[in-house]
MOPAC internal coordinates of N, CA, C and O (Angstrom, degrees):
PM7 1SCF
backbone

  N    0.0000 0     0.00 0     0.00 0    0    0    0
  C    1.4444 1     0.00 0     0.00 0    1    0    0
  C    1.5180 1   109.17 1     0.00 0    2    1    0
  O    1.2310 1   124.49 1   -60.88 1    3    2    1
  N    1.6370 1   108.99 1   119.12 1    3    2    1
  C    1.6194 1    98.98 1   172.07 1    5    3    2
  C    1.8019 1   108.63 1   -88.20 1    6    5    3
  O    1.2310 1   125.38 1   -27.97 1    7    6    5
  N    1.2020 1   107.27 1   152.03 1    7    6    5
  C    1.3936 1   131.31 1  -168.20 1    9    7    6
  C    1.8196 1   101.72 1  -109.04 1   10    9    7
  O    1.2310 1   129.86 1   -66.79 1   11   10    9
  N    1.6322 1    98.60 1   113.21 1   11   10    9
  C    1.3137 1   118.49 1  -171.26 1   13   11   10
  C    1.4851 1   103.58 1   -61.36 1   14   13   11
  O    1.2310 1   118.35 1   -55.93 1   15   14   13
  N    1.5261 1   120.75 1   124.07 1   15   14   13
  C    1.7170 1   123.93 1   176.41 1   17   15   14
  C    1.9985 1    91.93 1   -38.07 1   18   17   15
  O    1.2310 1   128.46 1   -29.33 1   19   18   17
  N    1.2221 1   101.31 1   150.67 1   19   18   17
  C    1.5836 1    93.74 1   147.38 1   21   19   18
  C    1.2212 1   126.81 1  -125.43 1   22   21   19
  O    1.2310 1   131.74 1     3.53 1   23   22   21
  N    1.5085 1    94.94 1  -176.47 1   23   22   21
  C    1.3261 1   112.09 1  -149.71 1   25   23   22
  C    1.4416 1   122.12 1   -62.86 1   26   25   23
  O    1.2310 1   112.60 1    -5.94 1   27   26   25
  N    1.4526 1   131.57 1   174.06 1   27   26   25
  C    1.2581 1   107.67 1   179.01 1   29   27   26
  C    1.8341 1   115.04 1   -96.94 1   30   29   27
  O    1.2310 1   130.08 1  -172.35 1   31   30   29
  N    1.5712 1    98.16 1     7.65 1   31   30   29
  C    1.1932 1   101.02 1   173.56 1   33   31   30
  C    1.5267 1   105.47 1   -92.53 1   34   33   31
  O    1.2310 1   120.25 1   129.65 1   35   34   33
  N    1.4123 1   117.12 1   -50.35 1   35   34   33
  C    1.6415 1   108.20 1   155.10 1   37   35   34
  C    1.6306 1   129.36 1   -15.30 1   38   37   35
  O    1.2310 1   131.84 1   126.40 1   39   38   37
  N    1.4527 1    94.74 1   -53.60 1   39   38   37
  C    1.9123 1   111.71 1  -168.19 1   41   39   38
  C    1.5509 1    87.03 1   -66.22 1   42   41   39
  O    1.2310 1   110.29 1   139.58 1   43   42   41
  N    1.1569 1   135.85 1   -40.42 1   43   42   41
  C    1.0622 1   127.06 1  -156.65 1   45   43   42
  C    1.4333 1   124.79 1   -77.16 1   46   45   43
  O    1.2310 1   128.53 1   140.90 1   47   46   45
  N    1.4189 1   101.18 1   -39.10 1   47   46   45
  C    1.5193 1   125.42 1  -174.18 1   49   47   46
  C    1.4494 1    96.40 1   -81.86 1   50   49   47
  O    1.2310 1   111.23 1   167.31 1   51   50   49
  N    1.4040 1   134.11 1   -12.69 1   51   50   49
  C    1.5569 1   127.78 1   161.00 1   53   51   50
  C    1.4687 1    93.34 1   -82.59 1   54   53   51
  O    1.2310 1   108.67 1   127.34 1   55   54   53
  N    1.0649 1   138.80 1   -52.66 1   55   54   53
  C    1.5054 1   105.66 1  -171.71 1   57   55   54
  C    1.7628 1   110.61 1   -74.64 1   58   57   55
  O    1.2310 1   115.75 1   161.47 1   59   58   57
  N    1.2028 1   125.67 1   -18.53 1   59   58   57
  C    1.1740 1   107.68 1   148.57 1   61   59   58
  C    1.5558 1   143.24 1   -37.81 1   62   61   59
  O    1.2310 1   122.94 1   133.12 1   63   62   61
  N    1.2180 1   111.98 1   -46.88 1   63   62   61
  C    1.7457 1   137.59 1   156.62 1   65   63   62
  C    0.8992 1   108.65 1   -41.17 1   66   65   63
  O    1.2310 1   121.77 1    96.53 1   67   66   65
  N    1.4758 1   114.22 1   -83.47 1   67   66   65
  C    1.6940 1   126.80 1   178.41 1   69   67   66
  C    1.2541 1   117.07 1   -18.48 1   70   69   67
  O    1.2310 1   121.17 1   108.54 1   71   70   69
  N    1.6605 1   115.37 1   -71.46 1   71   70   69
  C    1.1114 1   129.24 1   158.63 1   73   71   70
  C    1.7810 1   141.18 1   -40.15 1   74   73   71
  O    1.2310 1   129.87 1   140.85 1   75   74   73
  N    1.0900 1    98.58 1   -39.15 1   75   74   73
  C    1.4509 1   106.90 1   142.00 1   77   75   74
  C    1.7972 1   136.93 1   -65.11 1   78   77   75
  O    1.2310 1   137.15 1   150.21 1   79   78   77
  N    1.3831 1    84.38 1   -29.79 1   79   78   77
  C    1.7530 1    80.60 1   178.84 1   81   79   78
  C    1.5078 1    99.52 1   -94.94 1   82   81   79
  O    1.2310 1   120.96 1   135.91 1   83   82   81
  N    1.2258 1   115.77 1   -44.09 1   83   82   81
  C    1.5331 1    97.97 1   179.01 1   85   83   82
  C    1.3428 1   126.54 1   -47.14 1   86   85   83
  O    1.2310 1   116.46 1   144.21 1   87   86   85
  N    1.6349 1   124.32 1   -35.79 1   87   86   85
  C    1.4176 1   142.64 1   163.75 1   89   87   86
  C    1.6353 1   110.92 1   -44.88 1   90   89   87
  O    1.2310 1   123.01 1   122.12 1   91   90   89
  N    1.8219 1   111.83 1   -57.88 1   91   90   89
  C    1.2264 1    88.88 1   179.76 1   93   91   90
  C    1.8496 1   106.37 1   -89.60 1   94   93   91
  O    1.2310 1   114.44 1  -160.62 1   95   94   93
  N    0.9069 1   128.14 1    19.38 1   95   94   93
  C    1.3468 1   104.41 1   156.99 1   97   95   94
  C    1.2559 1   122.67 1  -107.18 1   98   97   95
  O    1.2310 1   119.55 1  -162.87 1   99   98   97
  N    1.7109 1   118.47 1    17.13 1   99   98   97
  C    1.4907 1   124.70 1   158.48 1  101   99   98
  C    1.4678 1   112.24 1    31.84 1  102  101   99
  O    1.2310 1   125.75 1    60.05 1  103  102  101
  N    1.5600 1   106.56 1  -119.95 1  103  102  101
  C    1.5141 1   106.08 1   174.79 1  105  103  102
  C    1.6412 1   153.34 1   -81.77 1  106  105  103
  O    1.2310 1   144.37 1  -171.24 1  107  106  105
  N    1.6535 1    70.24 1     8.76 1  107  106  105
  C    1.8809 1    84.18 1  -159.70 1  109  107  106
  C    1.4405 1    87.32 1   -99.69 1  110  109  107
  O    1.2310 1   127.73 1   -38.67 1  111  110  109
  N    2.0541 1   102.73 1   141.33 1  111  110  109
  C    1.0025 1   111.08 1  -164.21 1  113  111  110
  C    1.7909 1   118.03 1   -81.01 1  114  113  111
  O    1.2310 1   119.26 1   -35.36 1  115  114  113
  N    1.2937 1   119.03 1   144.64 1  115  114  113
  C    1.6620 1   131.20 1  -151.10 1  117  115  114
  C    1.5323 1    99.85 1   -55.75 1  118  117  115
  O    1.2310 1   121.29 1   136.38 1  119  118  117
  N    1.9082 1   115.14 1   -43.62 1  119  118  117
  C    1.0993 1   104.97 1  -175.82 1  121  119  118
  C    1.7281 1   120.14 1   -50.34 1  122  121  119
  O    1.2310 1   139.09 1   114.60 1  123  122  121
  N    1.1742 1    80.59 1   -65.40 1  123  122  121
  C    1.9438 1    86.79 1   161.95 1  125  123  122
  C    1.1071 1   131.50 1   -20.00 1  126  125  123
  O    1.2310 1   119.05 1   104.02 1  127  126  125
  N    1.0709 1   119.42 1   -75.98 1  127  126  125
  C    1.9004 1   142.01 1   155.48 1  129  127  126
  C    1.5874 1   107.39 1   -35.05 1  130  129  127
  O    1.2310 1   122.90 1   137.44 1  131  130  129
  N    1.3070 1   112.05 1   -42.56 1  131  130  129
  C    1.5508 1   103.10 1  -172.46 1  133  131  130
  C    1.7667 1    97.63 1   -82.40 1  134  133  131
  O    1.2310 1   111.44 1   116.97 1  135  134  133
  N    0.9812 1   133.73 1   -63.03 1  135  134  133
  C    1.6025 1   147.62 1  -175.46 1  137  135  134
  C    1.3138 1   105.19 1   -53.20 1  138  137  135
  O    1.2310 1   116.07 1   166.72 1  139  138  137
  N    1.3384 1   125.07 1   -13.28 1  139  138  137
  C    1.7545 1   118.73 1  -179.96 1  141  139  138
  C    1.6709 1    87.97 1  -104.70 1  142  141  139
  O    1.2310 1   117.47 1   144.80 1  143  142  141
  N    1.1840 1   122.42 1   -35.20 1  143  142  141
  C    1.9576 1   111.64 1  -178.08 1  145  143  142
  C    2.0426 1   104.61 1   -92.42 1  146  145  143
  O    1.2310 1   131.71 1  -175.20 1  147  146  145
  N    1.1227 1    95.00 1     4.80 1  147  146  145
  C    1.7549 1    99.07 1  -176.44 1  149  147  146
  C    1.4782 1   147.62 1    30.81 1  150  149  147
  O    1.2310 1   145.05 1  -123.92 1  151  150  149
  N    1.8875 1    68.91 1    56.08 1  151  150  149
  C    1.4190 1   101.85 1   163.22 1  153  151  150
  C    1.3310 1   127.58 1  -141.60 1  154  153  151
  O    1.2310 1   118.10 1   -23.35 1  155  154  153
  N    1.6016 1   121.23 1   156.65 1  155  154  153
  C    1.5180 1   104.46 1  -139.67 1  157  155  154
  C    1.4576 1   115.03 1   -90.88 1  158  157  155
  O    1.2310 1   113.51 1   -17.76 1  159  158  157
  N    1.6236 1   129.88 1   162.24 1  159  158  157
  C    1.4514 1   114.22 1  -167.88 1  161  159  158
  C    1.4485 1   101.73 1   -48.29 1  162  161  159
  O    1.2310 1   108.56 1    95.88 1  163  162  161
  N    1.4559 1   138.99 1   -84.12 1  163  162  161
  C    0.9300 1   133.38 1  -156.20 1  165  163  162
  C    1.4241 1   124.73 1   -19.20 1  166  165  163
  O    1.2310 1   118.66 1   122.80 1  167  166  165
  N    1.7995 1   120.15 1   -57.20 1  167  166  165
  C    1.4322 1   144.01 1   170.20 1  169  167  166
  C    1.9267 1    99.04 1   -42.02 1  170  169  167
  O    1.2310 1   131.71 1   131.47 1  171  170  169
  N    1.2604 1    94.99 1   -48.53 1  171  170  169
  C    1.8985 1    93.83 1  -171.83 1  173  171  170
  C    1.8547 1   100.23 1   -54.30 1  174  173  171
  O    1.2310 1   133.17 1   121.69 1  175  174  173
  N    1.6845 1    92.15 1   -58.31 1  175  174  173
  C    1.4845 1   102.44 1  -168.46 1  177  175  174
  C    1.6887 1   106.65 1   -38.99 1  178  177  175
  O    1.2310 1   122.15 1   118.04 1  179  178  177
  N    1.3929 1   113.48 1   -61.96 1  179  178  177
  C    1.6975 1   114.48 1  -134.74 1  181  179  178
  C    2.0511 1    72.77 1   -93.92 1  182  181  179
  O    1.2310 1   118.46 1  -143.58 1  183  182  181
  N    1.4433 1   120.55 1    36.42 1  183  182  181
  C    1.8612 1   105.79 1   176.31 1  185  183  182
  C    2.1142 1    67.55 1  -129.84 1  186  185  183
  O    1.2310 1   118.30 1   122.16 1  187  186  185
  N    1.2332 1   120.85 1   -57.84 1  187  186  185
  C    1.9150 1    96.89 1  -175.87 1  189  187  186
  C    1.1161 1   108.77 1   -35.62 1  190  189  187
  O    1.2310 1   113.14 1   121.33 1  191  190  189
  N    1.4311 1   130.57 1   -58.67 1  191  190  189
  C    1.6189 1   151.92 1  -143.29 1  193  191  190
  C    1.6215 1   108.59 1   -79.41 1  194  193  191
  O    1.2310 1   124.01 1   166.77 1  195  194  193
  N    1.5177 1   109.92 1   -13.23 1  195  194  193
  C    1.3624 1   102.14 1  -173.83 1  197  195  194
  C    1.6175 1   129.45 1    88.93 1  198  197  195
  O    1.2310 1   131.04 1   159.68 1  199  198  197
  N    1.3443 1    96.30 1   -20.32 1  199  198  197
  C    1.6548 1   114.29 1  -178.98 1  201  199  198
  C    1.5027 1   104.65 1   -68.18 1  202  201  199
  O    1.2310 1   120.74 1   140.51 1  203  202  201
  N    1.6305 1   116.19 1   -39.49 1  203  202  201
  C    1.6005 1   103.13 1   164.68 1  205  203  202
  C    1.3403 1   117.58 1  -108.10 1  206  205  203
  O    1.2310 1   124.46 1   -95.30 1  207  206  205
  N    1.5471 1   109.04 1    84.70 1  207  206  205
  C    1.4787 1   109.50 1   172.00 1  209  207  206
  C    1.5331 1   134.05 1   -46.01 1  210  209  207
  O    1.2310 1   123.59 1   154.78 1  211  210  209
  N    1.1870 1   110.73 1   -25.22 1  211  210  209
  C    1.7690 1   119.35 1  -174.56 1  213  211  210
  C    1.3239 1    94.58 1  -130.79 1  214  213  211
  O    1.2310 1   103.04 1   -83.16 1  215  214  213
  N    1.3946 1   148.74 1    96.84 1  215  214  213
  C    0.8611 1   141.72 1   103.33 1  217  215  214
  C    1.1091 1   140.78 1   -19.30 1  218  217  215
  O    1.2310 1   115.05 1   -34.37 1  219  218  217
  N    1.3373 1   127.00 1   145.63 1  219  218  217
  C    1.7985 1   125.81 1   179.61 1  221  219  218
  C    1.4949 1   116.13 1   -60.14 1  222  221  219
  O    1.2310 1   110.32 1   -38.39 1  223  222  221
  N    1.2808 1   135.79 1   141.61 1  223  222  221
  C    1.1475 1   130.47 1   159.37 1  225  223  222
  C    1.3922 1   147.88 1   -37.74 1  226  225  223
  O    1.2310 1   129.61 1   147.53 1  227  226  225
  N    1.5159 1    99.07 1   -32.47 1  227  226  225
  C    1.4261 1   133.67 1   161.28 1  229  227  226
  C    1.2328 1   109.04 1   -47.72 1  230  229  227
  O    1.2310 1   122.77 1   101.49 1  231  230  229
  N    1.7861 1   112.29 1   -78.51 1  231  230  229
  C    1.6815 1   118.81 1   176.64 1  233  231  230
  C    1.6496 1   117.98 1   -63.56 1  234  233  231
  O    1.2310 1   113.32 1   166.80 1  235  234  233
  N    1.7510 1   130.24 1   -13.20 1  235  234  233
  C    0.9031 1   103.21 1   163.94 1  237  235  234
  C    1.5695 1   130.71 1   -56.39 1  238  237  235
  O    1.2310 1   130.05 1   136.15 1  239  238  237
  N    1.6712 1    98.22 1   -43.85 1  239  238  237
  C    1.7099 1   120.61 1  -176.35 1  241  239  238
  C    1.7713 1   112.84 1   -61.63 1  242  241  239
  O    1.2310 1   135.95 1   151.21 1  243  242  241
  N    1.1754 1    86.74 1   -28.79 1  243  242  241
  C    1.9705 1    97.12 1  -174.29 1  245  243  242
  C    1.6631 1    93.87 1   -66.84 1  246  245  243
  O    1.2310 1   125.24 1   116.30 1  247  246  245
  N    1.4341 1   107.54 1   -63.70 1  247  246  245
  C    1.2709 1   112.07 1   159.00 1  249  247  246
  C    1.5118 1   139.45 1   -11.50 1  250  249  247
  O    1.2310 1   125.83 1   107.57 1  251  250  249
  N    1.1974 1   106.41 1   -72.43 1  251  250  249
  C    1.3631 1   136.06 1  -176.93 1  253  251  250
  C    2.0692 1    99.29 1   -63.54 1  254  253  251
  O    1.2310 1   126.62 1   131.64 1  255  254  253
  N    1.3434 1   104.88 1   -48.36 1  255  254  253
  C    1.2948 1    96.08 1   178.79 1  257  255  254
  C    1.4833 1   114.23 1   -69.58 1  258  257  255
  O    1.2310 1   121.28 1   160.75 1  259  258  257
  N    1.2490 1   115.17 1   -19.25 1  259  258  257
  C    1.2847 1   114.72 1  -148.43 1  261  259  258
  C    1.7367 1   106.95 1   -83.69 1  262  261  259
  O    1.2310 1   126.16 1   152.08 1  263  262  261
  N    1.6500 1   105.77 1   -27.92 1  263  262  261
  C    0.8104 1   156.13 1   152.31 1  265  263  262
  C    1.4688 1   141.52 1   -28.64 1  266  265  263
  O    1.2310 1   130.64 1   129.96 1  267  266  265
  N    1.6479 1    97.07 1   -50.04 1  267  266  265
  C    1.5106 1   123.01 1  -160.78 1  269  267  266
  C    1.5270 1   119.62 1    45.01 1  270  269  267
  O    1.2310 1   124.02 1  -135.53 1  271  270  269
  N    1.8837 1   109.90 1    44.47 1  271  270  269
  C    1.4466 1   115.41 1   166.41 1  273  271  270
  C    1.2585 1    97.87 1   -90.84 1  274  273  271
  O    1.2310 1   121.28 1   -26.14 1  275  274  273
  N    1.5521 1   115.15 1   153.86 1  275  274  273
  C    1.6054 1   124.33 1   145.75 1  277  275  274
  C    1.4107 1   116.96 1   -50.91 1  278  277  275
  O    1.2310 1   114.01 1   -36.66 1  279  278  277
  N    1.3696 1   128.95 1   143.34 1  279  278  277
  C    1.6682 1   131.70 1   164.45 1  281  279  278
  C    1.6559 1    84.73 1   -53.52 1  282  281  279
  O    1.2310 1   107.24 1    90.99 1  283  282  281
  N    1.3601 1   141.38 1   -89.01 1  283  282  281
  C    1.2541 1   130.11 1  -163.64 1  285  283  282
  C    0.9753 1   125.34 1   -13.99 1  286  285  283
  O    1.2310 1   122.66 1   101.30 1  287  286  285
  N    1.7693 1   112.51 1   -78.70 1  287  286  285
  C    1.4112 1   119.81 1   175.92 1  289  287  286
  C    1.4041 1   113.26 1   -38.36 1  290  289  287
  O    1.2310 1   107.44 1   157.79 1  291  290  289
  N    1.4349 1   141.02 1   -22.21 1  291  290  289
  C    1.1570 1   135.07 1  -178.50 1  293  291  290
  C    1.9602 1   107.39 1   -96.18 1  294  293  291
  O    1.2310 1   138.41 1   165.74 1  295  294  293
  N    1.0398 1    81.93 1   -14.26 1  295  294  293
  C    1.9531 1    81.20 1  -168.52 1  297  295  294
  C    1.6431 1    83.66 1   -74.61 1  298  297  295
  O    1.2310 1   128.45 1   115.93 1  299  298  297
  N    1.3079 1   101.34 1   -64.07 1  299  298  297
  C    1.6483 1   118.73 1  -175.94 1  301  299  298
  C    1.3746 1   119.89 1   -14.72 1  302  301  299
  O    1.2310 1   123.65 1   121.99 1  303  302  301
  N    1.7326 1   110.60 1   -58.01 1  303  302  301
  C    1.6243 1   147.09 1   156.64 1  305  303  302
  C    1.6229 1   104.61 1   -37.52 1  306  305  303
  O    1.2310 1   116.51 1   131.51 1  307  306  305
  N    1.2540 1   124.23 1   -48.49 1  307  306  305
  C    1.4655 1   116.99 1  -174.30 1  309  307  306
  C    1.2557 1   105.10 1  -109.54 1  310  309  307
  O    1.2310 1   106.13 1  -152.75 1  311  310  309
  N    0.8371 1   143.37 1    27.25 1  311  310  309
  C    1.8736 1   141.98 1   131.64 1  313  311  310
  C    1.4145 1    94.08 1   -43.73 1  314  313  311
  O    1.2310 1   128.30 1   -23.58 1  315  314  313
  N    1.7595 1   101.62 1   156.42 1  315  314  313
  C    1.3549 1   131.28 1   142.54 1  317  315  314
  C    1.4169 1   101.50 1   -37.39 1  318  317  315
  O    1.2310 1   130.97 1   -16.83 1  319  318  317
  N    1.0829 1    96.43 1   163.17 1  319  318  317
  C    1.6752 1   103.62 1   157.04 1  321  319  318
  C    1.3665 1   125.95 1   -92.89 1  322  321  319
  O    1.2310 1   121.59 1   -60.78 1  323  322  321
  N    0.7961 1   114.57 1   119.22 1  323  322  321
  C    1.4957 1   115.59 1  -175.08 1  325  323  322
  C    1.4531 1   123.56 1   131.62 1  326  325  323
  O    1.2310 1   131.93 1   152.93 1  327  326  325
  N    1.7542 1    94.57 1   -27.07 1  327  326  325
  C    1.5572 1   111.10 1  -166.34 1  329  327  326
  C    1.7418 1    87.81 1   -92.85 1  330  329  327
  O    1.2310 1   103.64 1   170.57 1  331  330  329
  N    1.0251 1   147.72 1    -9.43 1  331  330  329
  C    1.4648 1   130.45 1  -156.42 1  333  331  330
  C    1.8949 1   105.56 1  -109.78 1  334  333  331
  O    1.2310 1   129.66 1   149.61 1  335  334  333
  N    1.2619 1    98.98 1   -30.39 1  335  334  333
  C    1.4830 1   106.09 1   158.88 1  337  335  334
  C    1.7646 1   129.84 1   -65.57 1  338  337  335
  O    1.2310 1   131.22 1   161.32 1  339  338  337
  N    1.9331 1    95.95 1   -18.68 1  339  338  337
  C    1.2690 1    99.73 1   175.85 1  341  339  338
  C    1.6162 1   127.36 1  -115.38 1  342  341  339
  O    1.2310 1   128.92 1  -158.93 1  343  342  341
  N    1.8706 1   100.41 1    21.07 1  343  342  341
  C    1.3040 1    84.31 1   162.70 1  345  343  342
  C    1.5260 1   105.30 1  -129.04 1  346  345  343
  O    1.2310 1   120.10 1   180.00 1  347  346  345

């Protein structure tokens, strides 16, 4: 199966994420954060950085717990823009 490039609204809404998770994981160090949601620093790094725009669903939620985000607040985060203010 080939896997459609994405979009640049996609690319975007991963650095939206990123940016959110890097925020809530402030000071606590990434290895940590990555090994308590079980996934590896690198995977954490290049999902802050934007380099992995779509992440799996799995590691968002691992994430999110790992974290103490809501699944929402993160679904919310990867909307279009425009669409997350309107539902």
């Amino acid at each position: 199966m080939v896997r459609l490039p994405l979009t640049p609204a996609q690319v975007e809404a991963g650095r939206r994420l990123g940016s959110l998770l890097r925020a809530a994981r402030g000071d606590r160090d990434l290895t940590e954060v990555a090994r308590s949601a079980g996934i590896s620093p690198e995977t954490l790094r290049k999902i802050e950085t934007g380099r992995l725009p779509s992440p799996a669903f799995g590691t968002v939620v691992a994430l999110g717990q790992a974290l103490d985000l809501p699944l929402q607040e993160l679904a919310d985060t990867c909307r279009p823009a425009g669409l997350a203010e309107s539902a």
